[in-house]
C-alpha positions as CSV (number, residue, x, y, z in Angstrom):
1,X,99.0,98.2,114.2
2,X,101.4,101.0,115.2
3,X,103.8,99.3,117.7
4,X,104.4,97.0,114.1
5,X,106.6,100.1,113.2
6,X,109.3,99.5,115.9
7,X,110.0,97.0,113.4
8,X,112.3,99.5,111.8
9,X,113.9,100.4,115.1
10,X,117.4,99.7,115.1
11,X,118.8,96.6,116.8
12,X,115.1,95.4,117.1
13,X,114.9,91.3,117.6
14,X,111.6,89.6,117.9
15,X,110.6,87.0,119.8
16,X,109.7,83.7,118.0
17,X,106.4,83.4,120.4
18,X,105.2,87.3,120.1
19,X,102.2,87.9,117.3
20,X,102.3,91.2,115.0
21,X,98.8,92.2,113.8
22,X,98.9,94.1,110.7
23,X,96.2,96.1,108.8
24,X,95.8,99.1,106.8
25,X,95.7,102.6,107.1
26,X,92.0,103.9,108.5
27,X,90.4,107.4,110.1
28,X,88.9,106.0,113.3
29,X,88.1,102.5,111.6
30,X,86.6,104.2,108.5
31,X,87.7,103.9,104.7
32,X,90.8,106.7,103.5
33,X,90.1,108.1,100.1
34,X,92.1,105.9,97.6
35,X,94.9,108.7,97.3
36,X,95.3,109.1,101.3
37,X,95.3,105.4,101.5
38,X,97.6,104.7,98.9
39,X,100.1,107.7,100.9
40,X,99.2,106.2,104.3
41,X,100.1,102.7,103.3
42,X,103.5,104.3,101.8
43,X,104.5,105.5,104.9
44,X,103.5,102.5,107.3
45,X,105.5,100.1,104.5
46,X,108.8,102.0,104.8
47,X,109.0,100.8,108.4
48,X,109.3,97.0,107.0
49,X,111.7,95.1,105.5
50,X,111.5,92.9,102.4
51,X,110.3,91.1,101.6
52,X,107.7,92.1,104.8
53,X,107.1,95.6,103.2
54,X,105.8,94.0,99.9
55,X,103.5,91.3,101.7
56,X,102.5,94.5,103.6
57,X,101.6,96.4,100.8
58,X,100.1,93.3,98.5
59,X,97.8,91.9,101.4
60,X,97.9,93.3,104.7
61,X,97.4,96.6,104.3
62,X,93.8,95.5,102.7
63,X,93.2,94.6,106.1
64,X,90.5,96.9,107.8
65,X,88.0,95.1,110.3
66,X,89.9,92.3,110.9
67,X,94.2,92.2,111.3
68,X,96.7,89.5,109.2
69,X,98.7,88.2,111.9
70,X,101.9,86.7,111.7
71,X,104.3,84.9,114.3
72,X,107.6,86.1,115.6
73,X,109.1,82.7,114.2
74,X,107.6,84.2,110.4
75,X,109.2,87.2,110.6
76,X,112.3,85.6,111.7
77,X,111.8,83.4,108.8
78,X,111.9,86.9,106.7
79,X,114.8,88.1,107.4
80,X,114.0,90.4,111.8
81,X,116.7,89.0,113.7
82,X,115.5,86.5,116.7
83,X,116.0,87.4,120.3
């Protein structure tokens, strides 16, 4: 979901309780072409962290009806600072 990229905000924490839903790139909840996907993915991963960004771009960005959803307390676990 978009408000995942304030991840790359500066001074961002996150709180241990919130849940990030994460999925892939999509027109309008329809299928890219494989080149625009592979771009769009690109761009939405350089707003992660690793090892977030490689989890993003092995599994999550797959993601298209339904989201991959990961705690606060996991990404803390990766490496966001808690707040």
């Amino acid at each position: 979901s978009t408000c995942t990229m304030y991840l790359a905000a500066e001074n961002v924490c996150v709180d241990p309780r919130t849940t990030f839903g994460f999925h892939g790139p999509s027109r309008y909840g329809q299928p890219l072409p494989p080149a625009q996907f592979d771009r769009w993915s690109e761009v939405m991963a350089r707003h992660y962290r690793e090892p977030l960004r490689s989890w993003f771009m092995r599994d999550a960005r797959y993601a298209q009806s339904d989201i991959r959803r990961l705690s606060g307390a996991q990404l803390i676990a990766l490496g966001y600072p808690g707040c």
